[in-house]
C-alpha positions in Angstrom: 0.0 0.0 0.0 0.0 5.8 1.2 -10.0 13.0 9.2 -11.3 15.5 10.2 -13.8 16.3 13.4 -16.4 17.3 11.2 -18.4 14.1 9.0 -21.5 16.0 8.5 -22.7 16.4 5.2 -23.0 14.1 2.4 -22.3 10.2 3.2 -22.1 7.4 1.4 -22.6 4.1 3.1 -20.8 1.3 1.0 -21.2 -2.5 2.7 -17.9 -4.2 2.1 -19.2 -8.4 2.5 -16.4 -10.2 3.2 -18.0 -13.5 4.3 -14.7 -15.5 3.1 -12.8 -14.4 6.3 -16.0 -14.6 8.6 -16.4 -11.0 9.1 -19.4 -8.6 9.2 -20.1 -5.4 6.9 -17.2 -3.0 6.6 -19.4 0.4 6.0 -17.2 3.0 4.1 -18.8 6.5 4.8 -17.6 9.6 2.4 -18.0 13.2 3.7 -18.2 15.9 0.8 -17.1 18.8 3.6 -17.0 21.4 1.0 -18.2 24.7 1.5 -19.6 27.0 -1.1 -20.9 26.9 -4.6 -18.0 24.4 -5.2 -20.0 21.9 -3.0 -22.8 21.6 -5.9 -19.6 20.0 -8.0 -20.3 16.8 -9.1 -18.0 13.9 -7.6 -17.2 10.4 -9.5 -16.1 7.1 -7.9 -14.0 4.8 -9.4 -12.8 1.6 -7.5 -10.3 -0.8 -8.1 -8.4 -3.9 -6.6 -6.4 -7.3 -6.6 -7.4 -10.3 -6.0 -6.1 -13.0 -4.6 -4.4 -14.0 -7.8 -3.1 -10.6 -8.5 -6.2 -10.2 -11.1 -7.4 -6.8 -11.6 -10.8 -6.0 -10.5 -13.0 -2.9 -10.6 -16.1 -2.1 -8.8 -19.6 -1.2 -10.6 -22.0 1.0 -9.6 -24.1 -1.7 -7.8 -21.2 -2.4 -5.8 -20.3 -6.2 -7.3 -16.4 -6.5 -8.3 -15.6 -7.7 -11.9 -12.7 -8.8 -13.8 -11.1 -6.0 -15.7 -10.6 -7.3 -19.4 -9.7 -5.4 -22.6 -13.0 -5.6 -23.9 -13.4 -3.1 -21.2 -11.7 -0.4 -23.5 -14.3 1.0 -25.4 -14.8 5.1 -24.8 -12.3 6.9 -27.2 -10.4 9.4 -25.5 -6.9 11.2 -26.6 -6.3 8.2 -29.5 -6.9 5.7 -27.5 -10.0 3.5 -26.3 -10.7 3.7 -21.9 -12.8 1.8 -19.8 -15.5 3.7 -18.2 -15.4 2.5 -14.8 -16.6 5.9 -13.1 -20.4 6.6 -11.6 -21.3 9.5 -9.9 -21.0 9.7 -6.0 -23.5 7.7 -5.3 -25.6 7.3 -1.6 -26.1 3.8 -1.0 -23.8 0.6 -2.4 -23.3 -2.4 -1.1 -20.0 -4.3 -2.2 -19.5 -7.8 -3.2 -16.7 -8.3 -0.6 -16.4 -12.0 -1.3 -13.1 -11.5 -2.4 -9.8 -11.4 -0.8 -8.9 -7.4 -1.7 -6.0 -5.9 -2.1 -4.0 -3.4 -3.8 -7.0 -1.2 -3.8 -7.9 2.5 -4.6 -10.7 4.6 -4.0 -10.4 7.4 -6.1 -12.4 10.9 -6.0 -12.3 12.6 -9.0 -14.0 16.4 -9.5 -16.1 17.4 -11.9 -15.3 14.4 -14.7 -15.0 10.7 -14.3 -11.4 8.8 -14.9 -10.5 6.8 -17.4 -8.4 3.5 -17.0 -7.0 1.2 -19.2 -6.3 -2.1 -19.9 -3.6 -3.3 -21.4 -4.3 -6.3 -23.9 -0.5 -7.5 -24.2 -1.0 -7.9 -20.2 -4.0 -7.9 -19.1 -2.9 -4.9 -16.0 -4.4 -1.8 -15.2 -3.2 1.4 -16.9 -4.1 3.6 -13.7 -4.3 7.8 -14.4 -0.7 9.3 -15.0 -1.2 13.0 -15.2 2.9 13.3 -15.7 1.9 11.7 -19.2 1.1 13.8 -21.8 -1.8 11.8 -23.4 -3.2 10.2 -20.1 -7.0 12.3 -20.8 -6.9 11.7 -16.8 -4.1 15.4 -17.0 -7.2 17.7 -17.1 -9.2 16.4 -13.9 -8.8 17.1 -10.2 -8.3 13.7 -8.3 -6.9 11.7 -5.6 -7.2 8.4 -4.0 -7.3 6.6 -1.0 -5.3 2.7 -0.9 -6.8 -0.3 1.0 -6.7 -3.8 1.6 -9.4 -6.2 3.4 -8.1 -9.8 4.2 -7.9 -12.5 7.0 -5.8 -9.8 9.3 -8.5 -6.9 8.6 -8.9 -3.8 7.0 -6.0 -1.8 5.8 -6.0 1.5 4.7 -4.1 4.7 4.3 -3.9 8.4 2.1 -1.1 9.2 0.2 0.9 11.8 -1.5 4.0 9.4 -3.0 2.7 10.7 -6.8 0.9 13.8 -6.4 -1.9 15.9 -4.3 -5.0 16.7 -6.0 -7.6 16.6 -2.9 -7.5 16.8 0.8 -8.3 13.5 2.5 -9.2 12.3 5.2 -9.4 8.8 6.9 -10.9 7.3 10.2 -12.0 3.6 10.9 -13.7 2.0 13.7 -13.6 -1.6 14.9 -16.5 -3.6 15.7 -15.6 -3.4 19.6 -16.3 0.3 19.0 -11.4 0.6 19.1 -10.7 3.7 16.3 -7.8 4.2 14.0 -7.1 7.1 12.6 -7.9 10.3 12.2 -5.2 10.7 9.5 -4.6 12.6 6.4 -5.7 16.5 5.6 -7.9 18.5 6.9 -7.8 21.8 5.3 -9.1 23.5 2.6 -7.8 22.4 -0.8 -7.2 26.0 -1.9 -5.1 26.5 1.4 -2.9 23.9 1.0 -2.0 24.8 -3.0 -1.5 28.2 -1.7 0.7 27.0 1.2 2.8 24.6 -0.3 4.9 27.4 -2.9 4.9 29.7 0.6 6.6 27.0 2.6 8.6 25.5 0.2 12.2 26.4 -1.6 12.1 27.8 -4.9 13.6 24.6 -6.5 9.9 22.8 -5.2 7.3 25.4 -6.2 7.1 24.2 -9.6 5.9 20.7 -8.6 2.4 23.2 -8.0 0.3 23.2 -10.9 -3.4 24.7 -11.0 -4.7 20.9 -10.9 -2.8 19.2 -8.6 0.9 19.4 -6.6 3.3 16.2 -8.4 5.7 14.6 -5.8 9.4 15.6 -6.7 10.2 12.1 -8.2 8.3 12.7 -11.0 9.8 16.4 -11.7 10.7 17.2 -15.0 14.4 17.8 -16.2 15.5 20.7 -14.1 17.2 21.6 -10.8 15.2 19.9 -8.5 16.3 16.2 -10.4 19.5 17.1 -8.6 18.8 18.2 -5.2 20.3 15.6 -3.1 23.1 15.2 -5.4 25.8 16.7 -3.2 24.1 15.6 -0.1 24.2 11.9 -1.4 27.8 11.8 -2.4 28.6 13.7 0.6 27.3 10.6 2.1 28.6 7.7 0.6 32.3 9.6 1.2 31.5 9.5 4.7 31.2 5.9 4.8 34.0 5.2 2.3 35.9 6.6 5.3 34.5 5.3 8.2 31.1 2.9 8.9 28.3 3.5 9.1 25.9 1.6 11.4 21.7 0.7 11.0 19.8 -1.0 13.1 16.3 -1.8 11.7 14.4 -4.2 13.3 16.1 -7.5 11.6 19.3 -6.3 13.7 22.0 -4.0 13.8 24.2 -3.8 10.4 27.6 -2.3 9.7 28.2 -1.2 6.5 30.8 0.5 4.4 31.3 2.3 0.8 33.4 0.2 -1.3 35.5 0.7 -5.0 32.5 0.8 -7.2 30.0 2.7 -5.0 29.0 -0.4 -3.6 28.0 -0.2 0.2 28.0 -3.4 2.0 26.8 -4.4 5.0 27.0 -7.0 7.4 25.0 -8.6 10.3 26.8 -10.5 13.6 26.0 -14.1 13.1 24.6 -13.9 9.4 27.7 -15.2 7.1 25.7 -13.0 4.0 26.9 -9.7 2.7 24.3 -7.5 2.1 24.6 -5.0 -1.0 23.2 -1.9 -1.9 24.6 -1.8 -5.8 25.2 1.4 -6.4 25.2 5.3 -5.0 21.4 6.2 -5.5 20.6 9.3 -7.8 18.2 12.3 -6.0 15.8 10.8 -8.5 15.8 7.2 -7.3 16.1 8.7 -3.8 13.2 10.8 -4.3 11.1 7.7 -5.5 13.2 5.1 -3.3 13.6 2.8 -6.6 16.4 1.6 -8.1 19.4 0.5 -5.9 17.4 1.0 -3.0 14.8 -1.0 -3.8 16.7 -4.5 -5.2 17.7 -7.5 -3.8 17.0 -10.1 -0.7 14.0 -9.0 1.2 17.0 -8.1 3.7 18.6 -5.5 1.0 15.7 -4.4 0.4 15.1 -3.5 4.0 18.1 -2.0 4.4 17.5 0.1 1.3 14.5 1.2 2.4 16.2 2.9 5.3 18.6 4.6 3.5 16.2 6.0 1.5 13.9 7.2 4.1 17.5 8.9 6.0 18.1 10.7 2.6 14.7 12.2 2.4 14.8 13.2 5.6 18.3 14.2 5.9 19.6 12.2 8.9 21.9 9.7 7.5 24.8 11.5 8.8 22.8 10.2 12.3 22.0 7.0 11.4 21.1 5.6 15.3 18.9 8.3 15.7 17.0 6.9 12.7 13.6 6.9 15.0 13.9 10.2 16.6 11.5 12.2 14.4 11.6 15.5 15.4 15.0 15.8 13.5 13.8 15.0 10.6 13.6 17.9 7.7 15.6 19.5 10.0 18.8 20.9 7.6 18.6 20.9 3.6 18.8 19.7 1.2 16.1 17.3 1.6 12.4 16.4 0.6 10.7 19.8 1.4 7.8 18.2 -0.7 7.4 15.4 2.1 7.9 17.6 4.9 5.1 20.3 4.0 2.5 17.4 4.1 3.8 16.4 7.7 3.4 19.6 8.7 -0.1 19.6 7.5 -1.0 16.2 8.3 -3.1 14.8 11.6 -1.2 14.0 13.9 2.6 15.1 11.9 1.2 11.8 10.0 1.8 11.7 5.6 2.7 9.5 2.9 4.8 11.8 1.1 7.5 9.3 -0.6 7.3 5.7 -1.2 9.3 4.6 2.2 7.7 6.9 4.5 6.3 4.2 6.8 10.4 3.9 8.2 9.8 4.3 11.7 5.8 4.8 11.2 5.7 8.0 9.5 2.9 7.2 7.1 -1.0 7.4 7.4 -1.7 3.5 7.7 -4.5 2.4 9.8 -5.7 -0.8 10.6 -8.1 -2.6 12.1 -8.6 -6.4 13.0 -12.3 -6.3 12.9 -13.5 -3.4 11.0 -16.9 -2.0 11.2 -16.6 1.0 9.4 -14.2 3.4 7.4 -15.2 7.0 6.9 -13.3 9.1 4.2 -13.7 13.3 4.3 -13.0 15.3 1.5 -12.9 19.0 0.7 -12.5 20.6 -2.8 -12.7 24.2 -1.9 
């Protein structure tokens, strides 16, 4: 997988069956907190998931869950044929929750539905890309919350790792009446754009658009691709010099730079080195991909750290890895990710793809869910 007091307003009570795990109705409850003649906007739904098998599913307007196939692809948009898997906001649905779900999105779009594709040389799910140029998804406000419902529970969280389009909020309660949440944003949707170019360096302002803000890992060519250039090799000279020491919860590791760029670690007991291939760019950084996203599930672990540190600037710190309140602290780092802790219930976001290191991000969860209420403003 990435709430506000107020849930007055419009709600939408959507039954989530899950009778496969033994559990009762999930109710998903959306508050349109908008204020003003934007309020009368009208607000589309499109959901999708996994199943169990990794298949590609979408949600209808009745609520039952269907295969997504290429026959799907039949509304013509920018050269291309899209499957019309949006319906207005609608008040009552109940869900065909049969399913073991995963990998799911709720989106919200304003004013227009979305339009997905499948691909027919794979059979996956073209999601919207506004970074592409003919995605016909570039000309509509969204967002989207991510969830999961399986034999542990319901999982869900907001995120910002791609871009922000629409405050959200998330809260869920339990059947034995225990809470999660709230998490997410709370303010107004024109705040926030405004807020983000005032808090931010220059370099980050242009990630604001009139549509939406787009996460730094997705900037075009320009100054910010580089931001953490210095701060990265600045780094891995450190610990060409001297080691450098994480300690995650598989253990503590010791690592060191070596010829290549390589930084290797090692664990007391395990007889495995552990590699991270290759000095990240601020790119992969920024999107915690490439070298710090391959290998073992232990690499990968251990890359995941690094890439949280370098976003945050603390990997000259390494073993205060868990103290928050240093992160964001000195530059360069991801101003982007630290505007929407700022803003975020409870110092909570999503704002790059590792940002649940040391429980950062918005995830909730609960064993037994009873209900999961999503607010959203678009003024």
């Amino acid at each position: 997988m990435r709430t506000t007091t107020r849930w007055t307003s419009l709600l939408v009570l959507l039954l989530l069956l899950t009778p496969a795990f033994g559990q009762a109705p999930l109710r998903l409850a959306f508050s349109n907190l908008t204020r003003g003649p934007l309020a009368r906007r009208p607000v589309y739904v499109t959901v999708t998931a996994q199943d169990g098998a990794g298949r590609f599913l979408r949600m209808d307007r009745t609520g039952a869950f269907h295969p997504c196939l290429p026959a799907d692809n039949t509304v013509p948009r920018a050269g291309r044929l899209w499957c019309a898997y949006s319906f207005p906001l609608p008040r009552a649905v109940d869900l065909d929750g049969a399913l073991d779900l995963r990998g799911g999105r709720i989106y919200l779009s304003i004013g227009a539905p979305l339009w997905l594709r499948v691909d027919p040389a794979t059979g996956g799910l073209v999601q919207p890309d506004p970074g592409n140029g003919e995605d016909p998804n570039r000309h509509t406000i969204f967002d989207w919350a991510e969830f999961a419902l399986d034999r542990s529970g319901l999982h869900a969280n907001t995120t910002c790792v791609d871009q922000f389009g629409i405050p959200l909020t998330l809260r869920a309660r339990g059947r034995d009446g225990t809470e999660a949440g709230p998490v997410g944003l709370d303010g107004r949707r024109s705040d926030l754009m405004r807020d983000f170019k005032a808090a931010v360096p220059p370099s980050f302002r242009s990630l604001a658009q009139d549509l939406r803000i787009t996460a730094p890992g997705h900037a075009p060519e320009g100054p910010l691709t580089r931001h953490l250039d210095a701060y990265i090799r600045d780094m891995w000279d450190r610990y060409r010099r001297q080691p450098i020491v994480l300690t995650p919860d598989e253990g503590t590791f010791t690592g060191r730079v070596e010829p290549g760029g390589v930084l290797v670690f090692t664990r007391a007991g395990d007889p495995e080195r552990h590699l991270i291939h290759a000095m990240p760019t601020t790119l992969e950084a920024f999107r915690c991909d490439g070298p710090l996203a391959r290998g073992t599930p232990t690499e990968r672990v251990l890359g995941a750290q690094l890439a949280a540190m370098l976003n945050r600037h603390v990997l000259e710190t390494p073993l205060k890895w868990r103290d928050a309140a240093g992160y964001y602290a000195s530059g360069p780092a991801n101003a982007y990710a630290r505007f929407w802790h700022q803003r975020g219930l409870g110092g909570k976001a999503y704002g790059f793809p590792y940002d649940d290191v040391n429980d950062q991000a918005t995830l909730i969860h609960v064993a037994e869910p009873a209900e999961l209420g999503i607010g959203f403003r678009i003024d």
